[in-house]
N, C-alpha and C positions, 0 to 999 in steps of 0.2 A: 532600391532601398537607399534613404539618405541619412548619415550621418555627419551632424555639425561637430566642431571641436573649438573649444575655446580651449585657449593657449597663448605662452606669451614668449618671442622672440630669444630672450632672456634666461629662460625658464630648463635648466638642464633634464627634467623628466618630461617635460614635452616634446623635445628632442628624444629619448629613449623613448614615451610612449607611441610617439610616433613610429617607429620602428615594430616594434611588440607589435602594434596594431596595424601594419602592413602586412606584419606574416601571420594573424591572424584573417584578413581578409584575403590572402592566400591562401589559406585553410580554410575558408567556406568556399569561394570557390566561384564563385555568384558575384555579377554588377554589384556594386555598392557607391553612390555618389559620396563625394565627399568636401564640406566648405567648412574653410578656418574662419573663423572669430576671436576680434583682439578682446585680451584680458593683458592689464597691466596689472605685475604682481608689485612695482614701487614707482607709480607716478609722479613722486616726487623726487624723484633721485635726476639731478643736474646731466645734462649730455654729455659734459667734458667732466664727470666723476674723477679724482684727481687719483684714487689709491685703487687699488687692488681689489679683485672681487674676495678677496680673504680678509680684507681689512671693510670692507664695505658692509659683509656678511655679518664681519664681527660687531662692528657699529651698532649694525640694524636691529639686530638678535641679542646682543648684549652680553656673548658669548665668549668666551676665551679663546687667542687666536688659535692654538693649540687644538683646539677643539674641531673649529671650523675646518684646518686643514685635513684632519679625521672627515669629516665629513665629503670632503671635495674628492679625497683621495680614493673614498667610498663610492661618489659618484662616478669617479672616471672612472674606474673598475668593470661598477654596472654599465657604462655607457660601454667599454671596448667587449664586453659579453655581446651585443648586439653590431656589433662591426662600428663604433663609433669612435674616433680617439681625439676627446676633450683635451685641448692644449691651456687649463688655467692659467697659467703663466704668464701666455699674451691675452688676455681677453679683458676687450676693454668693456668696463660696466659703463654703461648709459642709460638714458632716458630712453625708449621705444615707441614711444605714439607718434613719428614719423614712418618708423620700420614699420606699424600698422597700416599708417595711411598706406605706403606703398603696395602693401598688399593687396588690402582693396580697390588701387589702382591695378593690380597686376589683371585681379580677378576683374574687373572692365574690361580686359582685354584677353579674357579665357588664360590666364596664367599665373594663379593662383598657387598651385599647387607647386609649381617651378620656382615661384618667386620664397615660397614659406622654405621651401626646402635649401636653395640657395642662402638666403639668409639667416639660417641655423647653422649650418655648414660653417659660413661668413666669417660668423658670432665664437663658436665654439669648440672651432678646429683649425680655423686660417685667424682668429685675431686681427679678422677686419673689423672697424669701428664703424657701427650701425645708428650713430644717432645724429651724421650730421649729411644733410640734402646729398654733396655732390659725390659723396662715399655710396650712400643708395643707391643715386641714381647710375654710378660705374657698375655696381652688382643688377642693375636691372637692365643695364645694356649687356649685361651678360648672356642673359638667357632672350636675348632679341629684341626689347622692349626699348622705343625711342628714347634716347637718354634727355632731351631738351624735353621732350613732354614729361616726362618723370620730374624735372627738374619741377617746371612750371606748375605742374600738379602739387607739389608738394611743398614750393612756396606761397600758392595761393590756398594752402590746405582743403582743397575740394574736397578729400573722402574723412576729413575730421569729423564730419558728421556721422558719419559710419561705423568711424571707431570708437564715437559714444552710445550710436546705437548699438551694439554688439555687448560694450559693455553696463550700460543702462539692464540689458534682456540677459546676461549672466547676474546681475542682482534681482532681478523679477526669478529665476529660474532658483536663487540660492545656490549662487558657485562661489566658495570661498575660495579655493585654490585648482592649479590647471596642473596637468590637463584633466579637459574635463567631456567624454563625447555623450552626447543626445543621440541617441540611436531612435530614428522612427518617428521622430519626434517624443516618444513619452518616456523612452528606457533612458536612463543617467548611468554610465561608468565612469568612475573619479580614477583619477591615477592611472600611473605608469603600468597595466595590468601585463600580464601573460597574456602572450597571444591564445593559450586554447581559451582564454575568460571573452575573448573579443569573440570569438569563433562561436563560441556557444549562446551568447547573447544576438548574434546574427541567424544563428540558425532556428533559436527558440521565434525572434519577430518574424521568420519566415514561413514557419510552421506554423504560427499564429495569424498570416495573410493566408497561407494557403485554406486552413478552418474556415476561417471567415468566408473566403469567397464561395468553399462546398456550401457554406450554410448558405447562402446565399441562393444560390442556384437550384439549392431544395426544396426552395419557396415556392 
């Protein structure tokens, strides 16, 4: 079974549904393939962003700082429920459609899923700074990945293509915000859900191949 997920480096409930949605497919219990797709939730937001993700939020949203930190304080909460501990403090906001490229290079090299998880980690709990080449390319010598080809990949934007097709096919699909997984291709779960929500939506597509295939063979 293949589940896509658009997500975005950045994106604090992508990192949480990430999680939910690991122990949910712990809970079904069954293969389940799974590939990330870039979504940029503010493309336009500079690499070297100069202020604070609390000041940045508040800009964006038009929000009282006061507010905003209600909000964040909210999120890490939610985030150490699921064993995560959000460090906003140090977290440098950036630009991410390099962090995307790198992905998509990762996933060239079957390490996809290493690389998304490292660089959430990176972003949201070490306060490493994800939006400039030779920072990337130190987090993707991490997990074993040539660090001069990362480099060169990511100077000559090879998978920029990639990271528009991904996001071109999140506005074909109608995804406003991440995360966001396709289950099967045709099932949409939005948000950060409860893993039993992930668990039942895998088990209902399975039960639903398995139908198909009796009908099938009844022919």
């Amino acid at each position: 079974m293949k589940v896509d997920i658009w997500s975005d480096v950045q994106c604090p409930w992508c990192y949480i549904g990430k999680r939910k949605f690991e122990a949910g497919v712990a809970q079904f219990g069954d293969d389940v393939e799974v590939e990330y797709h870039s979504f940029e939730l503010a493309p336009d937001t500079p690499v070297d962003y100069e202020g604070s993700p609390l000041e940045y939020l508040s800009e964006r949203k038009g929000l009282p700082v006061a507010q905003v930190h209600e909000m964040l304080d909210r999120v890490t909460g939610i985030a150490a429920s699921v064993g995560l501990d959000f460090d906003y403090g140090h977290v440098h906001q950036t630009n991410t459609v390099k962090a995307h490229e790198l992905i998509h290079f990762a996933k060239s090299k079957g390490r996809q899923l290493d690389m998304k998880e490292r660089l959430l980690k990176a972003y949201f709990v070490e306060g490493r700074h994800v939006g400039h080449i030779a920072g990337l390319a130190d987090l993707a010598a991490e997990i074993g990945l040539d660090r001069a080809e990362v480099v060169a990949a990511l100077e000559a934007e090879t998978f920029l293509g990639d990271v528009k097709a991904d996001v071109a096919q999140a506005a074909a699909y109608g995804i406003r915000g991440v995360p966001f997984f396709v289950i099967d291709g045709k099932y949409g779960v939005s948000g950060a859900q409860e893993p039993g929500t992930f668990t039942e939506v895998l088990q209902q597509v399975r039960a639903e191949r398995e139908q198909a295939s009796a009908a099938g063979l009844a022919k």
